[in-house]
C-alpha positions as CSV (number, residue, x, y, z in Angstrom):
1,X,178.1,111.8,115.3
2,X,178.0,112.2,111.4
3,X,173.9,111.8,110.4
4,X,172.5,108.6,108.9
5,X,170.4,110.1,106.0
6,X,167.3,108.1,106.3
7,X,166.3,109.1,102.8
8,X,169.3,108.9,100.9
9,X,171.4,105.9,101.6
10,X,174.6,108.3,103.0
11,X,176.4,109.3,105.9
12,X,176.4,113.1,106.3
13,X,179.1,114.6,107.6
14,X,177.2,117.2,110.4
15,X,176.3,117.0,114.2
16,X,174.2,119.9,115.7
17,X,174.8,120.2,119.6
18,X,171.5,121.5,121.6
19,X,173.7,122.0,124.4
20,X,177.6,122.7,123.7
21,X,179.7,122.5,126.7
22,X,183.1,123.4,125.3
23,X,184.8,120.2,126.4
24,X,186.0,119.5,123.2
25,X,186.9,122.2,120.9
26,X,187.9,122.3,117.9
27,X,185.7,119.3,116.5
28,X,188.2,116.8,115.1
29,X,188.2,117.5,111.1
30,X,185.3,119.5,111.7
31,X,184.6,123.6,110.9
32,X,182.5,124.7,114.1
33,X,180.0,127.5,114.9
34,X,178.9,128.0,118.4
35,X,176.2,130.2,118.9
36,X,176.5,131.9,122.4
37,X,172.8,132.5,123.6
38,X,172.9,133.9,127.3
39,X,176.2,134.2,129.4
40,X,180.1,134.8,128.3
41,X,183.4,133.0,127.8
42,X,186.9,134.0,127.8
43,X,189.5,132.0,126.2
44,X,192.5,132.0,124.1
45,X,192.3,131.6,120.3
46,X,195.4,130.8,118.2
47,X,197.2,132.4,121.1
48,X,195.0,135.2,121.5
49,X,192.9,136.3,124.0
50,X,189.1,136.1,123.5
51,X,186.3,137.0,125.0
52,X,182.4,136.2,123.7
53,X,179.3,137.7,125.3
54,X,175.7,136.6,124.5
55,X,174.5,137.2,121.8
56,X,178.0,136.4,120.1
57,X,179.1,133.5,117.8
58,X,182.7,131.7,117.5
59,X,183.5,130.3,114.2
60,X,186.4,127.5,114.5
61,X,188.5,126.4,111.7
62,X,189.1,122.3,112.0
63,X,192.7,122.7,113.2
64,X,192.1,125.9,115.3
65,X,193.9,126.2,118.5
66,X,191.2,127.2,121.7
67,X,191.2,127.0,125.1
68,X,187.5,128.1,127.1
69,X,189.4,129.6,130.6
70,X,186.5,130.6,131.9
71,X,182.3,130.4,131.7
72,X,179.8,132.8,133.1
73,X,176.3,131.4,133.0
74,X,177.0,129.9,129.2
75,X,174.1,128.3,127.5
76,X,174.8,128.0,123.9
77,X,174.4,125.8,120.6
78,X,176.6,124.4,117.8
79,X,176.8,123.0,114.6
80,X,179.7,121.3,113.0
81,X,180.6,120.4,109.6
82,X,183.3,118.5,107.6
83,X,185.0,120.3,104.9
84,X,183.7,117.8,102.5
85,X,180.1,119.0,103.6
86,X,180.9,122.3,101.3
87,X,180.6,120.6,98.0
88,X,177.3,121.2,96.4
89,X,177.6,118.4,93.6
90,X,179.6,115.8,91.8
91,X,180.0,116.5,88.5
92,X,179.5,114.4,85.2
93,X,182.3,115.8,83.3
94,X,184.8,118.9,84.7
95,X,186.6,121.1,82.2
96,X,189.3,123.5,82.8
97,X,187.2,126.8,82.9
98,X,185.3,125.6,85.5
99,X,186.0,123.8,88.9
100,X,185.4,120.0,89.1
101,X,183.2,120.7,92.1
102,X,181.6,123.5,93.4
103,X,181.5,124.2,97.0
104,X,179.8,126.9,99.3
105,X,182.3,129.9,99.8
106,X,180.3,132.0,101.4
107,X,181.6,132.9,105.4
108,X,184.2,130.4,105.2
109,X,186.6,134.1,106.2
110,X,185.0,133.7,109.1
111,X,187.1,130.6,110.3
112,X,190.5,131.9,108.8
113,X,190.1,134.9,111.4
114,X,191.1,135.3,114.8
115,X,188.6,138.0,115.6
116,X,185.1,137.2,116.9
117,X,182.6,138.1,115.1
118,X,180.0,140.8,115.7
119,X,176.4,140.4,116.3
120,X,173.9,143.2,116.1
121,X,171.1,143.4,118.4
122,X,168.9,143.3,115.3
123,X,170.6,140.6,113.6
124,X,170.2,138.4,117.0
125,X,167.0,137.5,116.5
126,X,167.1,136.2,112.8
127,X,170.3,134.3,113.8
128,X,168.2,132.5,116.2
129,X,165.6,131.5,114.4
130,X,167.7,130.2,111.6
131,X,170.1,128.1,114.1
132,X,166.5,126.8,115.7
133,X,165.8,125.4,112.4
134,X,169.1,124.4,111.0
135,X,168.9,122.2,114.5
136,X,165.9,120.7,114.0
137,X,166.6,120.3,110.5
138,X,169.3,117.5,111.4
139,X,167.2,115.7,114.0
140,X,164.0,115.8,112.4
141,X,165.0,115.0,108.3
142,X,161.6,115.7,107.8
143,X,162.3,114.8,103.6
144,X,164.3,114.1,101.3
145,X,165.3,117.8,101.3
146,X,166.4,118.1,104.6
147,X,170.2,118.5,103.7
148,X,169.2,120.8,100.6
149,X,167.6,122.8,103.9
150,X,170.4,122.8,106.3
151,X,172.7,124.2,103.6
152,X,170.5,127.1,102.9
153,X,170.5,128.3,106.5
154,X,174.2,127.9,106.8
155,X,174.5,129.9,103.1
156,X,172.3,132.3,104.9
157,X,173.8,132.1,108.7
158,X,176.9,132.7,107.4
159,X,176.5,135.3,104.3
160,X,175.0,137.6,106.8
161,X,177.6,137.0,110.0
162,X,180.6,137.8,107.1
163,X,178.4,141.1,105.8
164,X,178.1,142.2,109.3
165,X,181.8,142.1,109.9
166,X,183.0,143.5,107.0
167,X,184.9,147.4,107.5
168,X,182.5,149.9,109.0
169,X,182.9,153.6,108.7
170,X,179.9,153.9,111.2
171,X,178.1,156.0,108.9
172,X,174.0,156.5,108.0
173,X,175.1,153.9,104.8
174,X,177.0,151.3,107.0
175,X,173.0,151.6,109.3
176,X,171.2,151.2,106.5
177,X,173.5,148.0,105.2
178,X,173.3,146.7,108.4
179,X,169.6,147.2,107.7
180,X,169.4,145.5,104.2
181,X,172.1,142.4,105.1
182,X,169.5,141.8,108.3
183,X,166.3,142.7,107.0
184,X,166.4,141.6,103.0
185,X,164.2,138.4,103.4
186,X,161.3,140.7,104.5
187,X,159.3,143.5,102.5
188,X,161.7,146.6,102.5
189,X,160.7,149.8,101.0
190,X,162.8,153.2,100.3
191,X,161.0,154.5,103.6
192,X,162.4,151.7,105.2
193,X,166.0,152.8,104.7
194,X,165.7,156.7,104.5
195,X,164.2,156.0,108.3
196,X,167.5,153.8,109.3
197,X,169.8,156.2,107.9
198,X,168.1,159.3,108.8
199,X,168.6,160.8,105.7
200,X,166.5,161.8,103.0
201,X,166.2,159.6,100.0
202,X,168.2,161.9,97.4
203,X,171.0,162.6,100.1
204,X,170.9,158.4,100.8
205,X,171.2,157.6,97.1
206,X,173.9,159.8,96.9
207,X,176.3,158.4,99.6
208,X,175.1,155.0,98.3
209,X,176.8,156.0,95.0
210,X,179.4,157.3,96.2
211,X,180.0,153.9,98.4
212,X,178.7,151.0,97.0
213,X,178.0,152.2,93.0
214,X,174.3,151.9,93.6
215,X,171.6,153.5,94.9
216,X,170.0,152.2,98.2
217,X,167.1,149.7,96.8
218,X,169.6,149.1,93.7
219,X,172.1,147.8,96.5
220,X,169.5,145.8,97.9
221,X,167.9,144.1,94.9
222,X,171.7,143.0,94.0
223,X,172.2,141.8,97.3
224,X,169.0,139.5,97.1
225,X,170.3,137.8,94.0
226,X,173.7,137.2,95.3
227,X,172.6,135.2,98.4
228,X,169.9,133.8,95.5
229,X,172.7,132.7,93.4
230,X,174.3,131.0,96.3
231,X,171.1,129.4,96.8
232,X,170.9,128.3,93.1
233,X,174.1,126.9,93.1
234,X,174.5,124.8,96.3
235,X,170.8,123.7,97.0
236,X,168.0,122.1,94.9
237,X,165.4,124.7,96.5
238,X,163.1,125.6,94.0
239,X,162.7,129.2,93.0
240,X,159.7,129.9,94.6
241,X,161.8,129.0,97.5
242,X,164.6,130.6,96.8
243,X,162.4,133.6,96.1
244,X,160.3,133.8,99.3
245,X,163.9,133.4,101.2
246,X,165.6,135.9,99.3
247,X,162.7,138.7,100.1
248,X,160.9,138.3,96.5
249,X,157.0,138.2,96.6
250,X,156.8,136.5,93.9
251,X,158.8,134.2,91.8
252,X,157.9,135.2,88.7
253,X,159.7,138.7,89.8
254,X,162.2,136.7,91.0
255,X,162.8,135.5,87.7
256,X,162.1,138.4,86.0
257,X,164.8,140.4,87.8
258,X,167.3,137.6,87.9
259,X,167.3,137.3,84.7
260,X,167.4,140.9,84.0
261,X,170.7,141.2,86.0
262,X,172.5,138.2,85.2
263,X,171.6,137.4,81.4
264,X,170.2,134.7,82.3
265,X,167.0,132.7,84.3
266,X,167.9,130.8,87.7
267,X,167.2,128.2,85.9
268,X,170.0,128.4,83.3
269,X,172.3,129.9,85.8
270,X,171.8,127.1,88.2
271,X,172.4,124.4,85.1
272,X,175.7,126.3,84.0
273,X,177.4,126.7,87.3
274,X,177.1,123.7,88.2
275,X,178.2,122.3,84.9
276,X,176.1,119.2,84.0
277,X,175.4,117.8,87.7
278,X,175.0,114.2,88.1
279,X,174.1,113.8,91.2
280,X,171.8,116.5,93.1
281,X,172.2,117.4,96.5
């Protein structure tokens, strides 16, 4: 059932399942992701055949077509959202450069896909831990916050699920991106990703050029500030939050790299894209 916000007089449009049983699937009006923890299904997906082994995840658009044919000791988890859930903020005043409302775009090419997609070993256990909390999130609305919360982890949940599944030319880079997209909330160093690629660090640089336009840590520092921007835009997190779950130390770094890239401070950024909020999340 949609959440009574405790803090907020509003109904919000999200149901987390501790136990999903795939009786009902799709979620009427709802975008679904099921997080297959131990066991496997096989199915049929927009008329084609699936089949999801632990750890795997299955993202459902709301009119999605799915049949579960068969469940081999499945325990899994799921969260569901209306589409209206995507919008970050109403708006005082919209003009025609700029959307009327902003809403999250990150992963949503996850549910216009019929493939499944893939889960690392190493990306397993951060998924985990962020669908624990994105869980308890919704039962516990610890604050006021607590939606500004479950929109982070779903930013996150879903920016790294649609980097993983992005083309792979198995290479030493596409390890080492693996690496970043998985690892950027911790302390990385050079070491880090000369050790994942097995290459030296002139020789990673190199192919990182050659691939991406930047060198390995350059890559890395840009990916930080694009889930950070996301961040920025869709959730009142402050920055020193934004900056601990983006892998800065510190915020003032934060800052003082954000602002080096983008022209701008979060700040500013955040007050721009969202063009005069009214109304915070």
């Amino acid at each position: 059932m949609p959440q009574a916000d405790r803090h907020k007089k509003r109904t919000v449009n999200i149901e987390f399942a501790a136990v999903e049983d795939f009786s009902i699937l799709p979620y009427p009006e709802r975008f679904t992701l099921i997080f297959i923890t131990s066991g496997s299904i096989k199915g049929v997906l927009n008329q084609r055949p699936i089949s999801v082994s632990a750890p795997g995840v299955l993202c459902l658009a709301e009119d999605a077509q799915v049949q579960v044919v068969e469940k081999i000791n499945v325990s899994a988890q799921s969260f569901h959202f209306h589409r209206e859930f995507l919008k970050s903020v109403k708006l005082s005043e919209a003009r025609d450069d700029f959307p009327a409302q902003p809403r999250i775009q990150t992963g949503l090419s996850l549910f216009q896909s019929n493939e499944v997609p893939r889960v690392t070993e190493k990306a397993y256990p951060l998924l985990l831990e962020w669908f624990f909390i994105l869980g308890m999130e919704v039962k516990a609305q610890s604050d006021e916050l607590w939606v500004c919360r479950i929109k982070k982890y779903l930013i996150q949940i879903l920016g790294l699920l649609e980097e993983l599944n992005r083309p792979s030319e198995h290479s030493p880079v596409d390890a080492v991106l693996d690496y970043i997209h998985t690892n950027y909330p911790q302390k990385i160093s050079l070491e880090d990703l000369t050790k994942c690629g097995h290459l030296n660090r002139v020789t990673l640089n190199k192919r990182f050029q050659e691939r991406c336009g930047n060198t390995a840590m350059g890559y890395l520092l840009s990916h930080r500030l694009k889930v950070a921007g996301d961040l920025l835009v869709h959730t009142d997190m402050s920055l020193n939050e934004i900056a601990r779950a983006t892998g800065f130390e510190y915020d003032t770094y934060f800052i003082k790299q954000f602002t080096a890239k983008k022209g701008m401070s979060p700040t500013t950024y955040r007050t721009a894209s969202r063009k005069l909020a009214s109304v915070s999340i």
